[in-house]
DRENZAKOL-592065 format. One record per residue (C-alpha): x negated, y negated, z negated; residue in three letters. Coordinates in steps of 0.25 Angstrom, whole numbers, padded with zeros to 4 digits, always signed. Layout:
XYZala/...
END
This chain:
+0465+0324-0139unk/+0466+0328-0125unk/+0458+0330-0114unk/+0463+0331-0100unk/+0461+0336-0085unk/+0466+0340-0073unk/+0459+0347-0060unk/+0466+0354-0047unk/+0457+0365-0041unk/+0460+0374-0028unk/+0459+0389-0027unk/+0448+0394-0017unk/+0445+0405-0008unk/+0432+0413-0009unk/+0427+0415+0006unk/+0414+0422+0000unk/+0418+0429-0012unk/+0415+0431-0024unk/+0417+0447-0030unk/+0412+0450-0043unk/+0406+0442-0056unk/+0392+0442-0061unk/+0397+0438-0074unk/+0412+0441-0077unk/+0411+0430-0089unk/+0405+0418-0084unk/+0411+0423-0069unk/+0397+0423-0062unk/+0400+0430-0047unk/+0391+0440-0041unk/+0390+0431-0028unk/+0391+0418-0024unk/+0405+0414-0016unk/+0411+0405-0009unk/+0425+0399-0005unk/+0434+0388+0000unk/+0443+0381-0008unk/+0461+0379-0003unk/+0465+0367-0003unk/+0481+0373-0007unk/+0478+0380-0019unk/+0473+0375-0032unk/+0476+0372-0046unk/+0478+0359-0054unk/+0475+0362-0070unk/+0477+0352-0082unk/+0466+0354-0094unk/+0471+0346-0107unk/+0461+0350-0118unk/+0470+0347-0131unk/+0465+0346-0146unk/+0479+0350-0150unk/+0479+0363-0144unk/+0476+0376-0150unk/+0473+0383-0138unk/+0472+0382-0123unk/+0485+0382-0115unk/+0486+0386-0101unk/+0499+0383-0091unk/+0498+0388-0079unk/+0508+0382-0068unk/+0515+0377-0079unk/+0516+0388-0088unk/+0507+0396-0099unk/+0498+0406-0095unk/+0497+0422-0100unk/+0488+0426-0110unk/+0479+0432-0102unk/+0475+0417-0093unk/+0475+0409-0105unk/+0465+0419-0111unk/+0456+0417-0099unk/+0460+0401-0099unk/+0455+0399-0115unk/+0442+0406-0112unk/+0441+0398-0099unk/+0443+0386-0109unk/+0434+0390-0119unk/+0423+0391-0111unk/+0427+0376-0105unk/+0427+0372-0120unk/+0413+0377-0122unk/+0408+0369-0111unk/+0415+0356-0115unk/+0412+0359-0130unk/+0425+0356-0135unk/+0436+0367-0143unk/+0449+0359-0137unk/+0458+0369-0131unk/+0468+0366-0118unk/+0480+0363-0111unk/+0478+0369-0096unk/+0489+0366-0087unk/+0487+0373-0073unk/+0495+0373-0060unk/+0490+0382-0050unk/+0494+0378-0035unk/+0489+0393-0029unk/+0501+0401-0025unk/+0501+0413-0030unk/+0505+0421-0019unk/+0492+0418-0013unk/+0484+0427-0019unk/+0473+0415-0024unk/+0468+0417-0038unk/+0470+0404-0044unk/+0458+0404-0054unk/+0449+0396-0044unk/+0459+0384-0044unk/+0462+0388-0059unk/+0451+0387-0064unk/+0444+0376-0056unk/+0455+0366-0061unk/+0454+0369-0075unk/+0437+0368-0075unk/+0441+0354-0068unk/+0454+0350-0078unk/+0443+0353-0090unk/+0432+0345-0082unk/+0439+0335-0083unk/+0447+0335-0096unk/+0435+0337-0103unk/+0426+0326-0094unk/+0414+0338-0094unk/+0410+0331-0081unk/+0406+0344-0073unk/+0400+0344-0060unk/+0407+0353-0049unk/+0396+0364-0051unk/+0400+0365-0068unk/+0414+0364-0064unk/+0413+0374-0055unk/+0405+0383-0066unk/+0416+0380-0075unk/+0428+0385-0066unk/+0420+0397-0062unk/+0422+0402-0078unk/+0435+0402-0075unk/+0437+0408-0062unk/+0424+0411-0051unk/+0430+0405-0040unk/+0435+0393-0046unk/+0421+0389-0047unk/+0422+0387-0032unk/+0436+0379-0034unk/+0430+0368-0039unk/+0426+0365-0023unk/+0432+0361-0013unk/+0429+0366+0002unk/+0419+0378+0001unk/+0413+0382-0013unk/+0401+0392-0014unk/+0401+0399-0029unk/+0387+0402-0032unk/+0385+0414-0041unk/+0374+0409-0051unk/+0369+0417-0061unk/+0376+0411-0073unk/+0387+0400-0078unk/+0377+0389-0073unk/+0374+0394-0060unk/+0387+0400-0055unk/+0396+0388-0049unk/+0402+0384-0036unk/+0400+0374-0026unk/+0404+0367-0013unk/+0399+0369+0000unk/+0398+0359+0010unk/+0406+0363+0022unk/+0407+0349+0031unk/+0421+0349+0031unk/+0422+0363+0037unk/+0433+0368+0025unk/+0443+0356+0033unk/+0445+0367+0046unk/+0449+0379+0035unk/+0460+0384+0029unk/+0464+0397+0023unk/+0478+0407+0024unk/+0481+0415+0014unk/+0487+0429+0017unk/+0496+0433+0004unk/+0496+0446+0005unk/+0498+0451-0011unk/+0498+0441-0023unk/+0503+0453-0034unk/+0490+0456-0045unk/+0480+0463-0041unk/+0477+0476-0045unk/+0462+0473-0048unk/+0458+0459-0050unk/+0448+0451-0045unk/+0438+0451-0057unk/+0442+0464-0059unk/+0439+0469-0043unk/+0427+0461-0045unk/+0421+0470-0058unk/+0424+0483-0051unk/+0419+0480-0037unk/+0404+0473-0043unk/+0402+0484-0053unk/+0407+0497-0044unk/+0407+0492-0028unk/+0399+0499-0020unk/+0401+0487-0010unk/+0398+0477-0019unk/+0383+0474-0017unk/+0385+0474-0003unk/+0395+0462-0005unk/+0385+0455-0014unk/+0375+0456-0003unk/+0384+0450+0008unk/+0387+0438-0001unk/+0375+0430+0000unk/+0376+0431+0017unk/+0391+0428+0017unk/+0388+0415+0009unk/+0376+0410+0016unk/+0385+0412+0031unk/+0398+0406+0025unk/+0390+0395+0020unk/+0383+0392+0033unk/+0396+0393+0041unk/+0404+0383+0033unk/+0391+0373+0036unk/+0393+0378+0050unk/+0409+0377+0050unk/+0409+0390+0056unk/+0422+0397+0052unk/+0420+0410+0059unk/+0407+0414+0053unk/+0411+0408+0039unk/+0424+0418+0042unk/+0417+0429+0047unk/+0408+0428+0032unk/+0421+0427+0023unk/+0429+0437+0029unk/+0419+0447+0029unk/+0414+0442+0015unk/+0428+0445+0011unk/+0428+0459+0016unk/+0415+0462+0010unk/+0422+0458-0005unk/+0433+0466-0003unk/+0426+0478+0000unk/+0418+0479-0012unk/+0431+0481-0018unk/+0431+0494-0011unk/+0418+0499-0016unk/+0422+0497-0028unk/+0425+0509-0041unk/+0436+0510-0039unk/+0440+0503-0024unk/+0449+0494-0023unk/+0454+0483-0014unk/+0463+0471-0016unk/+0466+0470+0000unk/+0480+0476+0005unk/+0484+0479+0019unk/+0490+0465+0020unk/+0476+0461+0018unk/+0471+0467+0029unk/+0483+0464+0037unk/+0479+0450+0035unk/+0465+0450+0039unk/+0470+0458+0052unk/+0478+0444+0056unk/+0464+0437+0054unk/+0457+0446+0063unk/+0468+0443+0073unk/+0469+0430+0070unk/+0453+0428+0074unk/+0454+0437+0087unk/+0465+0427+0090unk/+0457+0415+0090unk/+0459+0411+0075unk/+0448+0412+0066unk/+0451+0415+0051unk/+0445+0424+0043unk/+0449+0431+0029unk/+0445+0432+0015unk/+0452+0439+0003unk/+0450+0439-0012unk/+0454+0447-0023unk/+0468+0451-0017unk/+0476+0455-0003unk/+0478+0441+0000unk/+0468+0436+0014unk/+0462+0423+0016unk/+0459+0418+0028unk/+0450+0407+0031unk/+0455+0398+0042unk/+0453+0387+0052unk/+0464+0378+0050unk/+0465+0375+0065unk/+0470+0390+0066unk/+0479+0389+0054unk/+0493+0391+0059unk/+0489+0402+0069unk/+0482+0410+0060unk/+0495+0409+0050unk/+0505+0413+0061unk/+0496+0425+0062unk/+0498+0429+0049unk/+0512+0425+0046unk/+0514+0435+0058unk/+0512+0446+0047unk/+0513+0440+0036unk/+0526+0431+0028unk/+0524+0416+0028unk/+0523+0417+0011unk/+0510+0426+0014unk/+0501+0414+0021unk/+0496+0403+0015unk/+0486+0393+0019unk/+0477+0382+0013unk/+0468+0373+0018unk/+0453+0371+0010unk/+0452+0360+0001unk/+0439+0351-0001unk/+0445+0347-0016unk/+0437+0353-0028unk/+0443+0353-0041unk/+0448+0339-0042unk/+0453+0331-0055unk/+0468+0329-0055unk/+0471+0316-0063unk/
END
C-alpha cells in the first residue's frame, strides 16, 4: 500500500531575525522574527510512505543523500510518524530550486515542502498554524515558509505555542524585491546553530539584542501597515547589524562578515545618498541582502555590477504563494 504527496515551498528572508534556540530539540527561539518570503527560490518535494520499505529513502536532486542528512531526515520522520500514528517508512524525493552560489540555506523550503508532501499523503488535514509547527521541527525558519508575503514567527513557550504566521501587508510586498550580493558560498567555519550556542551562552552583547527585538518588531510591523519602506529599512538594517555584533561579544569572537560584506553595504549607502532607497540584511554568512523597491531595481543593480561580476548578483521578486499542493 501507498500513500502519496507532493508540496512546492519557497525559501525566505529573515528581516527581523532570529539568533539562538530556547530549546535546541523541539527548536523553540529565544525571539520572535520575521521575514518575506522569494518568489525565485523554492523546493518541490515527493513524500511516498511505502509498506514495502524497510527504511526511509531520501534523494535529493535526484540523487541519495550522505549519511549525516539521512540521519537528521529519519528522525525528522519519525517524529511525523508519531503524530500520524503509523510505523510506515518513506520514499522522499526532493528537488531544490535555490542555487547554491546564493548563499540561501535551503532548509526553509526543504523542510516546508516536505511537512506539506506528508500533509497531504497522509490526509492529517492541518491548519496552516500546525503546519507551520510541523516544518518548524525540522528547520526554525521553515516555520515562516509556510507564508506567502510577510511571516512573523512567534517564539511561544513550547511546541504548541511556537508557530508562524502571515501578516497582512495590503499588497505592499508587490512594490519589493531583493538583490542578493554573492560574496562567498564555501562552508562556513562556524555554523549557524553552532554561532547561535556560543553567542546566547557567552555574548556579552547578547541581552542587549534581546532587548531591541520586541521594538524592531513592533516598528517593522507598523511600517508594512503604513507601506513605509524607509522606516521598515531603517529597522531591518539596523536589526541586522545588531545580530551581527553579538557575534563579536562572544567567547571566543567571531564574525561571519568579510570585507566584501562590508564592501557591499558601502554600495547601499551610496546607493541611498543617490536617490535609491534600499537597505541591507545579512544571515549567517558574507553574503548581503538588500531590500529593494522594484521601481529602482535596475539602477540599484548597475551600481553594484560596477564592483562586483554579473554571477555575483541575483534578484527575486516576493511571492504571496505559501506552501501549495502540487498534483
Amino acid at each position: 500500500m501507498k500513500k502519496s504527496g507532493k508540496a512546492r515551498a519557497h525559501t525566505n528572508i529573515a528581516l527581523i531575525k532570529y539568533w539562538g534556540k530556547a530549546d535546541e530539540d523541539l527548536i523553540i527561539p529565544m525571539n520572535n522574527s520575521l521575514s518575506v518570503t522569494l518568489e525565485r527560490f523554492y523546493t518541490e518535494t515527493r513524500v511516498t510512505f511505502d509498506a514495502s520499505l524497510t527504511e526511509d529513502q531520501l534523494i535529493l536532486n535526484k540523487e541519495a543523500v550522505n549519511a549525516k542528512e539521512s540521519a537528521k531526515i529519519q528522525r525528522y520522520m519519525d517524529m511525523i510518524r508519531k503524530e500520524a500514528g503509523i510505523s510506515t517508512y518513506a520514499l522522499i524525493e526532493s528537488d531544490n530550486f535555490v542555487p547554491t552560489a546564493a548563499g540561501l540555506a535551503s532548509s526553509a523550503s526543504a523542510y516546508a515542502a516536505l511537512a506539506g508532501a506528508c500533509n497531504e499523503a497522509l490526509d492529517l488535514n492541518l491548519s496552516d498554524k500546525d503546519l507551520s509547527r510541523l516544518a518548524r521541527r525540522g528547520s526554525g525558519s521553515a516555520s515562516r515558509s509556510i507564508y506567502g508575503g510577510f511571516a512573523e514567527w512567534e517564539k511561544g513557550h513550547d511546541d504548541k505555542t511556537s508557530y508562524a504566521h502571515q501578516i497582512e501587508s495590503d499588497g505592499f510586498e508587490n512594490d519589493l524585491a531583493m538583490i542578493f550580493v554573492v560574496i562567498n558560498n564555501k562552508s562556513k567555519k562556524v555554523s549557524s546553530r553552532s554561532g547561535m550556542s556560543l553567542t546566547r551562552e557567552t555574548s556579552r552583547f547578547y541581552q542587549y539584542w534581546l532587548d531591541h527585538v520586541e521594538e524592531d518588531l513592533k516598528v517593522t510591523k507598523q511600517a508594512i501597515a503604513q507601506k513605509d519602506f524607509k522606516r521598515m529599512g531603517e529597522v531591518i538594517e539596523a536589526n541586522g547589524l545588531r545580530m551581527h555584533a553579538t557575534n563579536l561579544g562572544a567567547q571566543p569572537p567571531f564574525t561571519y562578515l568579510v570585507p566584501e560584506s562590508y564592501e557591499a553595504m558601502r554600495i547601499v549607502h551610496e546607493c541611498r545618498e543617490a536617490g535609491l532607497p534600499c537597505y541591507f540584511t545579512m544571515d549567517a554568512g558574507p553574503n548581503v541582502k538588500v531590500l529593494i523597491e522594484k521601481k529602482h531595481q535596475q539602477a540599484i543593480v548597475n551600481q553594484f555590477l560596477e564592483v562586483f561580476n554579473k554571477d555575483q548578483i541575483i534578484t527575486s521578486d516576493i511571492t504571496h504563494a505559501g506552501v501549495e499542493i502540487i498534483k
